[in-house]
Each structure stands twice: as structure tokens, then as C-alpha cells.
C-alpha positions as CSV (number, residue, x, y, z in Angstrom):
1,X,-3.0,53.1,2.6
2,X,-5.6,51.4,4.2
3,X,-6.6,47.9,3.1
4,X,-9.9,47.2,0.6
5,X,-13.0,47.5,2.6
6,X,-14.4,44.9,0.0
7,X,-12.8,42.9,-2.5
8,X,-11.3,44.8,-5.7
9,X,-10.8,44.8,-9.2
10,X,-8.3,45.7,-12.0
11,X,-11.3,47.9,-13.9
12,X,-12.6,50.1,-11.5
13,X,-15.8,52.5,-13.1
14,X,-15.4,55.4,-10.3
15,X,-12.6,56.9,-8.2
16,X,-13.5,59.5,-5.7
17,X,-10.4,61.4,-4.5
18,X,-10.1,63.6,-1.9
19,X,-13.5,63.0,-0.2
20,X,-13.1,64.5,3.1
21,X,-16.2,63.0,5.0
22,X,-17.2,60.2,2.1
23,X,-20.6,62.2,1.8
24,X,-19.8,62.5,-2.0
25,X,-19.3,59.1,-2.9
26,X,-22.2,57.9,-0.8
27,X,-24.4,60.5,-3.6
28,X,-23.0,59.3,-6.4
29,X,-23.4,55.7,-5.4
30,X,-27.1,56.3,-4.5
31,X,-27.5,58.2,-7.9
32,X,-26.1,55.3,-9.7
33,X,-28.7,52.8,-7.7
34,X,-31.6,55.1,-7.9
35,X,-30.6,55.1,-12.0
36,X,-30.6,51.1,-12.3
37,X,-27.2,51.5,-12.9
38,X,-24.6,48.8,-11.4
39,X,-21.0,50.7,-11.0
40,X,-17.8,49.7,-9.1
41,X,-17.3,53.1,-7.1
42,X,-14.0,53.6,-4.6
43,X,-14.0,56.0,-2.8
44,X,-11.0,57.7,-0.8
45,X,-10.2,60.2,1.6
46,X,-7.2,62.2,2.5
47,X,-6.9,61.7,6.2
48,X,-6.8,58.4,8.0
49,X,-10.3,57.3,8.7
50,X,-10.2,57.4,12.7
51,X,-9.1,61.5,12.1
52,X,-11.7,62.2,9.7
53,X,-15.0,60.4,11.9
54,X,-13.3,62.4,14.7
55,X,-13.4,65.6,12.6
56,X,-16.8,64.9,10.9
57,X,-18.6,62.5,13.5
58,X,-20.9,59.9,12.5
59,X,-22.0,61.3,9.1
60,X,-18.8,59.2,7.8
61,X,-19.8,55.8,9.1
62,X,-23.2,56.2,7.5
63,X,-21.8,57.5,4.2
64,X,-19.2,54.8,4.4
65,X,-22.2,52.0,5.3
66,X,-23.8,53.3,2.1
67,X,-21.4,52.8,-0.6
68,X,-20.3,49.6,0.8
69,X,-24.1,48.5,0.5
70,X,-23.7,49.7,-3.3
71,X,-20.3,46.9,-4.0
72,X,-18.2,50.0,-3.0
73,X,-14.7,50.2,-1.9
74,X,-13.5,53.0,0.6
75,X,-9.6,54.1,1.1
76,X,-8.2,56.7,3.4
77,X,-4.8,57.7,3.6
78,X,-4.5,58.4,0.2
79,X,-2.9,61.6,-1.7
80,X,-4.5,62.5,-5.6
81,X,-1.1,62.7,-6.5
82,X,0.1,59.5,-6.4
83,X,-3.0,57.0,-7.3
84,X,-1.0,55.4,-9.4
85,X,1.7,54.3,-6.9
86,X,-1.3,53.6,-4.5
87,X,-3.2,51.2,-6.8
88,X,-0.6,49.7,-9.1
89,X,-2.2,47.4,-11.5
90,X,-6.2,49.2,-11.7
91,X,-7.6,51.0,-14.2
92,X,-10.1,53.8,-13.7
93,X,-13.1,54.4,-16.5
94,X,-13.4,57.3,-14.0
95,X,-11.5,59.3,-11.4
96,X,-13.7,62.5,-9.4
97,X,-12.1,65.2,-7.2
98,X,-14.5,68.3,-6.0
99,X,-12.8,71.3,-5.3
100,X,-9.2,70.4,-5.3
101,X,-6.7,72.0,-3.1
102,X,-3.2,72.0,-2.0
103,X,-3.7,73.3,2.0
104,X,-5.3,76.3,3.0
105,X,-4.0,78.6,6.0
106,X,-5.8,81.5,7.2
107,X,-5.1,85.0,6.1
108,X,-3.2,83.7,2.9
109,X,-5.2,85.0,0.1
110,X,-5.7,82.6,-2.8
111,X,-4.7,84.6,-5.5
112,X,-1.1,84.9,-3.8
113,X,1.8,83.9,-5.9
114,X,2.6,81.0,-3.7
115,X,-0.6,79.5,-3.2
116,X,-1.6,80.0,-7.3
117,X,2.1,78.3,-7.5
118,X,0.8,75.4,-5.2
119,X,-2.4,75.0,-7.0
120,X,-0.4,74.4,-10.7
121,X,1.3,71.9,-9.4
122,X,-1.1,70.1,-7.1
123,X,-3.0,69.6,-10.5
124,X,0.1,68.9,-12.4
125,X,1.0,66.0,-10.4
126,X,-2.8,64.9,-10.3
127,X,-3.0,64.4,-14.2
128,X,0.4,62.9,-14.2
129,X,-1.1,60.1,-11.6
130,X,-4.5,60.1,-13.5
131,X,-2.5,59.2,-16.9
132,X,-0.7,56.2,-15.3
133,X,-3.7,54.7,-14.2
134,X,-6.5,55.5,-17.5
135,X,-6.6,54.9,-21.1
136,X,-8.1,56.4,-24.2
137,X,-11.4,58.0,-23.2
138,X,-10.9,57.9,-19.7
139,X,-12.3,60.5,-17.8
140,X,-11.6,62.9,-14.9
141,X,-14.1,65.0,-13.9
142,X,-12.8,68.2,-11.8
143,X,-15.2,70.5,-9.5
144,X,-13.7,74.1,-9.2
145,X,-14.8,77.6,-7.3
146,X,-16.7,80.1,-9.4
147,X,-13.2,82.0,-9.3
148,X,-10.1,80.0,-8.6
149,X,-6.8,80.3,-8.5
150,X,-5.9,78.4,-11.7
151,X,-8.0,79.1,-14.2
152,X,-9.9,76.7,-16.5
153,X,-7.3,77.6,-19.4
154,X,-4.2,76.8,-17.7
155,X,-6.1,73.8,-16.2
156,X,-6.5,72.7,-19.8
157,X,-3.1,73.6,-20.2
158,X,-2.0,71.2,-17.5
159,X,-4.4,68.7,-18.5
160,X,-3.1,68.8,-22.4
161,X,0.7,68.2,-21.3
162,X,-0.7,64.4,-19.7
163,X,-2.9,63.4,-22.6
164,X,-6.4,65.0,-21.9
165,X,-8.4,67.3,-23.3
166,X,-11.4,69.9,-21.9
167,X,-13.8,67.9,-23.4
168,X,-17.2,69.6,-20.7
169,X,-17.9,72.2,-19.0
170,X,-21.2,73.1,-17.2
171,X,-22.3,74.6,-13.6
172,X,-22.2,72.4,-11.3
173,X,-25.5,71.7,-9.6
174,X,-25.5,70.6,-6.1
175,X,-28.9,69.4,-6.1
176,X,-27.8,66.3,-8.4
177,X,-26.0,65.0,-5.0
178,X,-28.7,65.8,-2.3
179,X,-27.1,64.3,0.4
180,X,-23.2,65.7,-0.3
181,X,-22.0,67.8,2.1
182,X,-19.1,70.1,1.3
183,X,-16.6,70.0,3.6
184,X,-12.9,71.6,3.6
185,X,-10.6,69.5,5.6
186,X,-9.0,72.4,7.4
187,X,-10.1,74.9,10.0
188,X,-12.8,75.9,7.3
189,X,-15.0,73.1,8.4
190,X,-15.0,74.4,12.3
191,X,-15.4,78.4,11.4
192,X,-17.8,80.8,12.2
193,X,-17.5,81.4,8.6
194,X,-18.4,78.7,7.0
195,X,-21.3,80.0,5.2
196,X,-18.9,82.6,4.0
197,X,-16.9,79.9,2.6
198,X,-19.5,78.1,1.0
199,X,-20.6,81.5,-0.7
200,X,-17.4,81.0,-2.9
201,X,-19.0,77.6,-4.5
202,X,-22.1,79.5,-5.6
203,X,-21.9,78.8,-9.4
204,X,-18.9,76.3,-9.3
205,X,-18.2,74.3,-12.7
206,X,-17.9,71.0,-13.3
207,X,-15.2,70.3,-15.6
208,X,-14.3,66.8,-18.0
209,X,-11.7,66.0,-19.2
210,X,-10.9,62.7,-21.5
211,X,-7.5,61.3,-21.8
212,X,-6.9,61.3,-25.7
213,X,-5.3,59.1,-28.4
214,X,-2.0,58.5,-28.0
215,X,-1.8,58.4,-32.1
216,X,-3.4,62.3,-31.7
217,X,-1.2,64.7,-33.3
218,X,1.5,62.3,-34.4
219,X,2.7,62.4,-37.9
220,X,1.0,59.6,-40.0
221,X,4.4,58.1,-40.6
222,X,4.5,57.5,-36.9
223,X,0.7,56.1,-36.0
224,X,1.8,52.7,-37.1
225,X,4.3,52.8,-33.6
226,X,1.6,54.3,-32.0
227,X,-0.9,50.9,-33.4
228,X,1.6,49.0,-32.4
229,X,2.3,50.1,-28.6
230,X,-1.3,50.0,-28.1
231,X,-1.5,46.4,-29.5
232,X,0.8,44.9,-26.7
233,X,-0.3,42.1,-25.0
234,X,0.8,39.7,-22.5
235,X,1.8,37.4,-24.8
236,X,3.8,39.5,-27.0
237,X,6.1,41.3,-24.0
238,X,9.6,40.3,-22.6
239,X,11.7,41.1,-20.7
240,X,13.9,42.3,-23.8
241,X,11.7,44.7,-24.5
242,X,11.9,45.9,-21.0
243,X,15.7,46.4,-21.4
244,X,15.7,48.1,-24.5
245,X,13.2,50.8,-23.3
246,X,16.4,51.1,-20.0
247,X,12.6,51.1,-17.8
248,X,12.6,49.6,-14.2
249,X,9.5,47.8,-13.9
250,X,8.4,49.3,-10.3
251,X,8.1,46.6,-7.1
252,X,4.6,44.6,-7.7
253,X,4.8,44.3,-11.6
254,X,5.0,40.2,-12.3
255,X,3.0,39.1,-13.6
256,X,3.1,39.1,-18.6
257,X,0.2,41.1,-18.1
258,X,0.9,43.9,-15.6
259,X,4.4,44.4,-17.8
260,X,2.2,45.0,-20.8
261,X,0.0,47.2,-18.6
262,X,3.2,49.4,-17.1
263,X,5.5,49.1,-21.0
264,X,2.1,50.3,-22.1
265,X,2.1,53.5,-20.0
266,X,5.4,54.8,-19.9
267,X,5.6,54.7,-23.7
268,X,2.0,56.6,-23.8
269,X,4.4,59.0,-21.8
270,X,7.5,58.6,-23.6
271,X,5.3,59.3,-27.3
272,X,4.1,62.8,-25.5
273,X,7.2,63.7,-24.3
274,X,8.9,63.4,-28.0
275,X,5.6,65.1,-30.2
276,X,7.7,68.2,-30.2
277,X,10.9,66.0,-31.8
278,X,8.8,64.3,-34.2
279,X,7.5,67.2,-35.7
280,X,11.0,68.6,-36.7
281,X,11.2,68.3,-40.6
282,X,14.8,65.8,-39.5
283,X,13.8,63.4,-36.6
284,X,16.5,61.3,-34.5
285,X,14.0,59.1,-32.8
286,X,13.8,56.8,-36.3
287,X,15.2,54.0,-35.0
288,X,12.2,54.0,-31.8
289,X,10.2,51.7,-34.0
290,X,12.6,49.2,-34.3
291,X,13.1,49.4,-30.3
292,X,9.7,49.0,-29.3
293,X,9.6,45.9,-31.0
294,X,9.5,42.8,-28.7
């Protein structure tokens, strides 16, 4: 990963994933201006920045001039599925990815088995990352082909099992972003085809989804654990706590405050992973109350 163009922050408003040639970030930045509206934006591309002005020419220096003019932050090098490994410690209000994709090769037909297969967990992994790195009423806003290979149910599905739910769904209007140009990263961008291509983004949707309580759908015996592992704070985690939850604080976490953040998140995790226990009429998972405390 690249270092900051600018200086960061732990609360981030906007992350922009997977933005081939910067072109959307540089909209959404100017929309924000053009609105009155001061937002910390990063965005982030996929490649390494020296492949994609080679692939896309001078159209990224420009975008990439405009959003640092607008107190933005640009990345490249960096893969939707593991944000939170790739900014340990931030916290985004927001995360964007238009038209999401796991690799492309020509003559594999998108509805193949494989390449549906690829899609699932490509999105999977992406919530999974999202979750580590948002809290309640965080929001991640998706951009999908009019038909694509995962449909916006299982989507939801996917989204459900990491703590969000479907919470918009319009068509997503190109005109709001005047100056984004779709681009594929892959042979796409280079084909004779490419207004073929673009064809297939003729009524796209734009998709929300906000990551929910972690006291949703938990028994009311349990939502005073839940209160309680939302409550943590710097001052009231140790290293104890750390021990009884048999969690490795990953390589970077120091500081009172980034264990609270990272205790604070895997048990978010952990609480989803055991809904289905704690719904059975005789629960081992008790004595978690007493564990959690520090």
C-alpha cells in the first residue's frame, strides 16, 4: 500500500474502493464541494498508480489533483477485501465500490458456475472487511449491472451474515457524477467493444446497505452484554480482558484506545456468530457475560 497522499485521520467520511482511474472519487468530491459540504474522501485503486496512469493516461493525474484539492487522500495498491488489514485503526462513516468484480477473462460467460462462485465470495470477503472497519449505521453503498451474477437477494444475504441490512435501492443515475468515467480494469477498457460493455450498465442500481445493532435480534436477557461491549472504552480495557477473550491483538494495536477499538470488533463478530446459540430455549454461552468483563 502506498503511503497517504495527505495527512489522515482515524474517522474517515468516504472510502472509494476499487476506483480504476480515480474519475469517481474526483465526482463525488466535486459534488460534495459544489453542495457546501466539507467531507474527508479517500480514494483507492486496485493497481499500483504508475500501471493505472499507464493504462488510463493523464485523466488520473487530473482526477487525482482534484480530490487532493478537496482535503482528499488517494491509495493504490489496495484489494476491497482486506481494508481493514490495510487501514488498521480508521473508521469509515462510508465505504463506495461501483461495479464490483472478481477478474474478468474473455469468453467466460458471467453466469458460469465459477465466475457466480467468484462473485459470492468476492462480496463475502468485502463485508467481512467492511464490518471490521464501521459501526452502527455505517454505510456501504454498492453499484451493480442491471443483471448480475449475484443477485440483490443473495447480496443481502451476504450482507446480513456481517451485520448489514438492504436498507436502499434505486437506479443509479450516471448524470449525478458528470465527470465519472466507467472503466473495467481488464482488456474491457482497450476493446472494440466497449460500448457493448457499457450497454450492460444501462439501468444499473445503486444499492445501501447500513451495518445494524449489534443488540439486533438478541434476546432481551442478552442486550445488557451487548450495552456493555458497546460501552468499552479506553479506560475500562486490559490486557485481562484480552486474555480471557484467547484474541491476538494484530501487529499495530498499542495503544488503550486501539484495544478497545479491535476487543470492540471481534466481539461485534463473535455476538453474530453465536445469535443462532442464543436462541436455543438452553444456552451454554451464560457465563460470556461474566467474560467480557474487564
Amino acid at each position: 500500500m502506498s503511503q497517504p497522499i495527505t495527512d489522515d485521520s482515524s474517522v474517515v467520511d468516504d472510502l472509494v474502493v476499487g476506483d480504476g482511474n480515480l474519475s469517481f472519487s474526483a465526482a463525488l468530491v466535486q459534488s460534495y464541494a459544489n453542495a457546501g459540504e466539507r467531507r474527508v474522501l479517500w480514494a483507492t485503486v486496485y493497481d499500483a498508480l504508475p500501471t493505472a496512469i499507464r493504462r488510463y493516461g493523464e485523466l488520473v493525474n487530473e482526477c487525482l489533483a482534484q480530490i487532493m484539492d478537496n482535503r482528499g487522500v488517494a491509495y493504490d495498491q489496495v484489494d476491497a477485501r482486506l481494508i481493514h488489514h490495510l487501514f488498521p485503526g480508521a473508521t469509515f462513516r462510508r465505504i463506495w465500490w461501483n461495479f464490483p468484480h472478481p477478474g474478468w477473462r474473455k469468453g467466460r460467460q458471467e453466469n458460469a458456475p465459477e465466475v457466480v462462485q467468484a462473485h459470492v465470495n468476492l462480496m463475502d470477503e468485502f463485508f467481512h472487511s467492511c464490518s471490521q472497519v464501521q459501526v452502527e449505521g455505517g454505510e456501504v453503498m454498492i453499484t451493480i449491472i442491471r443483471y448480475p451474477p449475484v443477485t440483490v437477494e443473495r447480496l443481502a444475504q451476504l450482507a446480513g451474515a456481517h451485520g448489514y441490512d438492504l436498507r436502499g435501492r434505486k437506479a443509479f443515475d450516471p448524470a449525478e457524477y458528470p465527470t465519472y468515467t466507467r472503466v473495467w480494469g481488464d482488456d474491457r477498457d482497450g476493446s472494440s467493444a466497449r460500448q457493448e460493455y457499457l450497454s450492460w450498465d444501462v439501468l444499473a442500481q445503486r444499492l445501501t446497505f447500513m451495518k445494524r445493532s449489534t443488540e439486533r435480534g438478541l434476546p432481551e436477557q442478552y442486550h445488557s452484554l451487548a450495552s456493555a461491549i458497546k460501552g468499552l472504552d479506553a479506560d475500562s480495557v486490559s490486557r485481562r480482558t484480552l486474555a480471557c477473550l484467547q484474541y491476538r491483538a494484530p501487529e499495530g494495536v498499542r495503544t488503550a484506545h486501539q484495544l478497545s477499538q479491535f476487543i470492540r470488533q471481534r466481539l461485534a463478530a463473535h455476538i453474530r456468530n453465536l445469535q443462532g446459540w442464543l436462541q436455543r430455549p438452553i444456552c451454554p454461552f451464560h457465563c460470556l457475560a461474566l467474560t467480557f468483563l474487564p
